[in-house]
N, C-alpha and C positions, 0 to 999 in steps of 0.2 A: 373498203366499201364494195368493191367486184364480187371479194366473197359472201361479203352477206344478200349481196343481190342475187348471191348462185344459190340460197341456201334451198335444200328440198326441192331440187327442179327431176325430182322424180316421175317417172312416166310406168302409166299405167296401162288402165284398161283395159279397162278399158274396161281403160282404159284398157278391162275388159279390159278393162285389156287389159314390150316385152321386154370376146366374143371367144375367147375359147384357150381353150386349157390346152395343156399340152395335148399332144394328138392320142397319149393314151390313156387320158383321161374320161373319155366319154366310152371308148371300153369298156371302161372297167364299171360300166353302172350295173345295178343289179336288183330284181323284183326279189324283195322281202314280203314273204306270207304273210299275214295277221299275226299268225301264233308266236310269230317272236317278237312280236308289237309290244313295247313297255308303257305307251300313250293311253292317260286313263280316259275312258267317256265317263262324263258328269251327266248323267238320266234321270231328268225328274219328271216325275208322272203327264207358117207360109216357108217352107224352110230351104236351103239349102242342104241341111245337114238330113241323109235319112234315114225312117223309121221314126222320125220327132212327133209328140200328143204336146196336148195341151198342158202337160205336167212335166214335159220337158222344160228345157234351157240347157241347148245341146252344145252353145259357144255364146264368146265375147259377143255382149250386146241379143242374148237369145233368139229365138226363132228365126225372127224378120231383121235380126242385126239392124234393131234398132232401139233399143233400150224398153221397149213396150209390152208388157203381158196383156191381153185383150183378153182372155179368159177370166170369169169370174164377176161377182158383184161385193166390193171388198167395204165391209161397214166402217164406221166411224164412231162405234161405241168403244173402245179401247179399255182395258182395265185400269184404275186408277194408278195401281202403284207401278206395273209393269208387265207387258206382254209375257205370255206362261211359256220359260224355257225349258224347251226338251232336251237339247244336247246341247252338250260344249265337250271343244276337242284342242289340242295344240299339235299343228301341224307345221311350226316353226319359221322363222321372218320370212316376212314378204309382203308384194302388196298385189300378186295374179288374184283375180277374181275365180269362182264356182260355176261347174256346169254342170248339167244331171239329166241323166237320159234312164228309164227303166226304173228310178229306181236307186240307180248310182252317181254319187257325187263323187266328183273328181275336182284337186286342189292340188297347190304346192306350197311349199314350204322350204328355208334353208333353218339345217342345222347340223352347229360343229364341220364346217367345211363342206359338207355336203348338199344337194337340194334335194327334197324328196316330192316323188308324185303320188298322190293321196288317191288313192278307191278304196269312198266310203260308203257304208248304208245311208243313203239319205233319211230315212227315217230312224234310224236309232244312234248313226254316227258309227258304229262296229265299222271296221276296218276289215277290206276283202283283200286288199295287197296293197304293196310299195314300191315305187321304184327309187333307186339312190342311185347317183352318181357324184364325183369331187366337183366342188366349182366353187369358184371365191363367193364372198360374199359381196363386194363393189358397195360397200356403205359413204359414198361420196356423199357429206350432205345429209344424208335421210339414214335409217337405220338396214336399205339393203334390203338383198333376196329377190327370189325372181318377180317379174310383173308381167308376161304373160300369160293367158289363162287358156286352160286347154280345150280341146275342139274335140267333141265326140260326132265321129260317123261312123253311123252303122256297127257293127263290132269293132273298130279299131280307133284307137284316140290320138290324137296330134298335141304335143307339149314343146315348148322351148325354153332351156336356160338361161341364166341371166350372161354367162357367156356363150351363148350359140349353139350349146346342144340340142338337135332338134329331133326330137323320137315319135319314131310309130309304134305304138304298145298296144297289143290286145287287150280291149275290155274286161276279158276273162279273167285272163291270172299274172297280166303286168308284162309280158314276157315281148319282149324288142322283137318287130318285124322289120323297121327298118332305122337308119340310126343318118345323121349327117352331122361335122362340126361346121357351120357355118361361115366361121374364119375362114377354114382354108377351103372349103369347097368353091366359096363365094369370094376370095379374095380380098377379103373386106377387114377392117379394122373395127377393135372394138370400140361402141358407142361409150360417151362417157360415161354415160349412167344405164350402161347393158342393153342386152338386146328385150326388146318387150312386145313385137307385134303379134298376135296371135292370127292361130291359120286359120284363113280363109279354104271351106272349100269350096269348090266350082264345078263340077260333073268330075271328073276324073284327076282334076291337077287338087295341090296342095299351094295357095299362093300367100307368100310373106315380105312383106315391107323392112328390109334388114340390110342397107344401103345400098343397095340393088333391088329392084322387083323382081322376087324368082320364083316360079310355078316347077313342084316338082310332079310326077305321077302319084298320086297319093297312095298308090297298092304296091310300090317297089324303090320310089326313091329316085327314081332317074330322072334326073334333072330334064326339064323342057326345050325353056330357055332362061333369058337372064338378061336386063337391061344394063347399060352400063352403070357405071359406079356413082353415085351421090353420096350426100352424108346423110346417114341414118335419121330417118325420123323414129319417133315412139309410140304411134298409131297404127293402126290396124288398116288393113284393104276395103273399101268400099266398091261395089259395083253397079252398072247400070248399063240402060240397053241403048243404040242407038243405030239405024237401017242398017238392020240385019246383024251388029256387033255386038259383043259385051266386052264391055269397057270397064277397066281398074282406076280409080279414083285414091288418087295417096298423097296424103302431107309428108314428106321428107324436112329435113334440114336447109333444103333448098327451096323448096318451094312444092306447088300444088302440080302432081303430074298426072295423067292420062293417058294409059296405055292401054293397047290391046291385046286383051286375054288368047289370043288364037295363037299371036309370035311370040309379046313380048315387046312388039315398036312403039315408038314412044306419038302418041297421037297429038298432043298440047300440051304447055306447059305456062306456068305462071310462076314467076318469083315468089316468092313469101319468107324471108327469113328470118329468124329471131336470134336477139343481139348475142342471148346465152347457147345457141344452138338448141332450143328445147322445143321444135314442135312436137306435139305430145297426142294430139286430139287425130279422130277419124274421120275424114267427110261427110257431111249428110246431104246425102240426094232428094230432091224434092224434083219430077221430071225433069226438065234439061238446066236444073241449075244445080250448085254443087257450093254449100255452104263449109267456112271454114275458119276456125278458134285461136290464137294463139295467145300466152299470158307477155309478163313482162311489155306491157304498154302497147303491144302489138295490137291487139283489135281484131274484130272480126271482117269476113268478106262475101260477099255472096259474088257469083261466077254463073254467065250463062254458057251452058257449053255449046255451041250453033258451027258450023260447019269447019268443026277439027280447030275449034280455039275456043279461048274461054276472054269471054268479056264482063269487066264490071258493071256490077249492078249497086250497087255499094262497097264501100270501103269505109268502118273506122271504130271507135272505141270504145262502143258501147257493152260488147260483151268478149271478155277477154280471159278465153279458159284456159286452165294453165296446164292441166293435166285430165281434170274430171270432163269429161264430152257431154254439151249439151243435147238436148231431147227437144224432138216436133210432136206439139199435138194443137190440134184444130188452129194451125194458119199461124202460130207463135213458138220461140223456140226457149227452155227454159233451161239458164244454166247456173254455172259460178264465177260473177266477173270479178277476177284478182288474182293475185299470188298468195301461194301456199305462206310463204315467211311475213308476209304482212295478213294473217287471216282475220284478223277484230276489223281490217276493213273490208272483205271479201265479201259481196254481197251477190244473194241468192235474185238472179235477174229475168224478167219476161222480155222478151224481144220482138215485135211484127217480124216475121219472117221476111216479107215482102218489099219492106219498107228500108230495114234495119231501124226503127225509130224504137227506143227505149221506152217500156209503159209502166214498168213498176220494178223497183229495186230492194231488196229486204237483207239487211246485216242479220247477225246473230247466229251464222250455222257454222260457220269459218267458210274452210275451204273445204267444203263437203263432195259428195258424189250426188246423184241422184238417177231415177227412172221411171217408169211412168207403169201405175197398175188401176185398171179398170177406169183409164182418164185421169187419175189424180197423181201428183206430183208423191215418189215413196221416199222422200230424204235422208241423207244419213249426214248427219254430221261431221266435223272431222274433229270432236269429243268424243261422238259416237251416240247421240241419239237418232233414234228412229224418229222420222216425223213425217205427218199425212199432211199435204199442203193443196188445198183446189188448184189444178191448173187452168185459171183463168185471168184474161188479164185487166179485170174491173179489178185487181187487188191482190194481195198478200191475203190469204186466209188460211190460217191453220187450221185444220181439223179435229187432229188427233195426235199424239206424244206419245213416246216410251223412253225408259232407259234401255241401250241394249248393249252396247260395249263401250271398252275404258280405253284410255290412251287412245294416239294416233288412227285417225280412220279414215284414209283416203279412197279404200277401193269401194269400186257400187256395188252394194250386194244384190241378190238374185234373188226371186221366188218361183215355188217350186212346189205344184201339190200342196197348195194351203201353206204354206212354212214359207219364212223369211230367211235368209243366210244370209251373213254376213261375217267381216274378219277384220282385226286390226294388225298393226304395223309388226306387232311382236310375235302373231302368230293364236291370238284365240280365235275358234271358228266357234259360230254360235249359231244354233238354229232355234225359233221361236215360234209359235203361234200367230198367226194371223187372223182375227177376227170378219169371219165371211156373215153375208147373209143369206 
């Protein structure tokens, strides 16, 4: 019964969103050109991160790292049979999400012992380079491969392996500026289900949730500092400001912690554990509170942060994400209350932000992802249909349907210059059409 309760306690995201190989392992990675690419394309007819447009999604959770495109007026007339695909690509297991800056999309993928990091044309899918290095695959449960998703600044992009490889690679042509194993740098053991945060950046550091909170210099690698040791969470860094600080907001293993981005010292902290060790979700800041997901029967919490501690505002069961992070729009928070391995009951939920009082719950999508374009809920199933759903909370309203992909589909996908992205568990990446007005 324990293992079927562990079943698919995969972490994402980010889950958007993320320990290591023997030491000469991450050596030996290596930027493959296009031209020796054998992967065919299918072609039918407010940021922290900078240089970001409106047709960026330069990292986990886009622009504003918060699941939201604001750009655009996105229609509701959809084609009957299905949105018009322009590429498909296989880029090999996994479940890291898409970013895309210029122009270029960036992905991962494991295949045959290796993970590879994808720069692609985001408009045709052509392949500009690759990076390979060895790394297990870690299929506990789920079918594997990495889950963090990587982080474009400025010319140079931040990726992490499912065991701890954590690379600085030029945008250009793939080629390593700087490289760390995470293991041993950090001391840390590996998580059971791999490392998955994706980096954070902040003016100059590189910050990652990977049983420790550690801010490296993001132009050379040298470590900052480093708080001490937790058990890994599978979420990502959240931040926020408070007289005169910017403050790091992280679900670990252990609980809800709160440090300051300048040392590194740990400012507040809050218990929050889950029975499988799987918090998976990223904070969501709403001014001085700091909401927070966990599945397996945990529940959610809201936290006011008021002078260097966090107090309850609510506590309990009404929305209980297991991996996919819900999304704020106008005063409600929408997510997926359930577990992956019981998905026929996982239901798509509105939440008062303020309140925590449940307003409307909707079965049918499993244990999908979601995010929020031009105010309306963009859903992905975890069959893998596309679906436009009003985010409001008079009701459940669908909009608009597609077919978009098959099998397994936990990660959220992105949009990007008109086009939807998205990827399932085995590795097809797919880009679509989106019907604008």
């Amino acid at each position: 019964m324990r293992t079927q309760n562990r079943v698919m306690c995969l972490l994402l995201v980010l889950v958007a969103a993320v320990s290591i190989v023997a030491s000469g392992m991450i050596s030996a990675g290596a930027s493959i050109a296009a031209a020796g690419d054998s992967s065919q394309v299918v072609s039918v007819s407010v940021a922290d991160t900078t240089g970001s447009t409106s047709a960026d999604w330069p990292n986990w959770g886009g622009p504003a790292h918060d699941l939201n495109l604001r750009q655009g007026t996105l229609s509701t007339e959809w084609p009957k049979d299905r949105l018009p695909v322009a590429w498909t690509r296989d880029i090999g297991i996994g479940f890291s999400s898409m970013s895309v800056v210029g122009g270029r999309m960036m992905a991962m993928g494991h295949v045959d012992g290796n993970e590879q990091v994808w720069c692609l044309d985001a408009e045709s899918g052509e392949v500009h380079w690759k990076h390979t290095y060895p790394c297990r695959l870690i299929d506990n449960l789920h079918e594997g491969g990495p889950c963090s998703t990587p982080t474009i600044d400025g010319n140079l992009v931040y990726t992490l392996g499912k065991e701890g490889q954590l690379f600085c690679l030029k945008m250009a042509d793939g080629s390593v500026v700087w490289q760390k194993d995470l293991q041993q740098d950090l001391g840390v053991k590996l998580p059971e289900w791999g490392f998955s945060s994706s980096a954070r950046i902040l003016g100059k550091q590189l910050i990652l949730e990977a049983g420790r909170v550690v801010s490296y210099d993001k132009t050379n690698g040298v470590k900052l500092w480093q708080t001490e040791l937790h058990d890994a969470g599978y979420g990502s860094v959240a931040t926020f400001d408070d007289q005169g600080r910017t403050l790091l907001a992280t679900l670990d293993c252990n609980g809800l912690r709160i440090v300051n981005s300048a040392d590194g010292t740990e400012v507040a902290f809050k218990e929050w554990k889950s029975p499988y060790q799987t918090n998976s979700t990223t904070p969501i800041i709403i001014d001085d509170t700091i909401f927070i997901s966990t599945g397996y029967k945990v529940g959610c919490g809201m936290f006011r942060f008021r002078n260097d501690s966090l107090e309850p505002i609510y506590v309990n069961h009404e929305m209980r994400n297991h991996f996919s992070n819900s999304v704020l729009q106008d005063g409600h928070f929408y997510g997926f209350d359930g577990d992956s391995h019981s998905s026929r009951n996982v239901m798509l939920t509105c939440l008062e932000a303020a309140t925590g009082k449940s307003v409307w719950k909707q079965r049918g999508l499993g244990c999908g992802s979601l995010m929020i374009v031009d105010g309306r809920l963009l859903v992905l199933s975890d069959q893998g249909d596309l679906v436009l759903v009003e985010a409001s909370p008079s009701g459940y309203k669908e909009l608009a349907r597609s077919p978009f992909l098959e099998g397994r589909c936990w990660t959220v996908p992105i949009v990007s210059s008109g086009s939807v992205y998205g990827r399932n568990a085995t590795g097809k990446l797919v880009c679509a059409g989106l019907p604008w007005k």
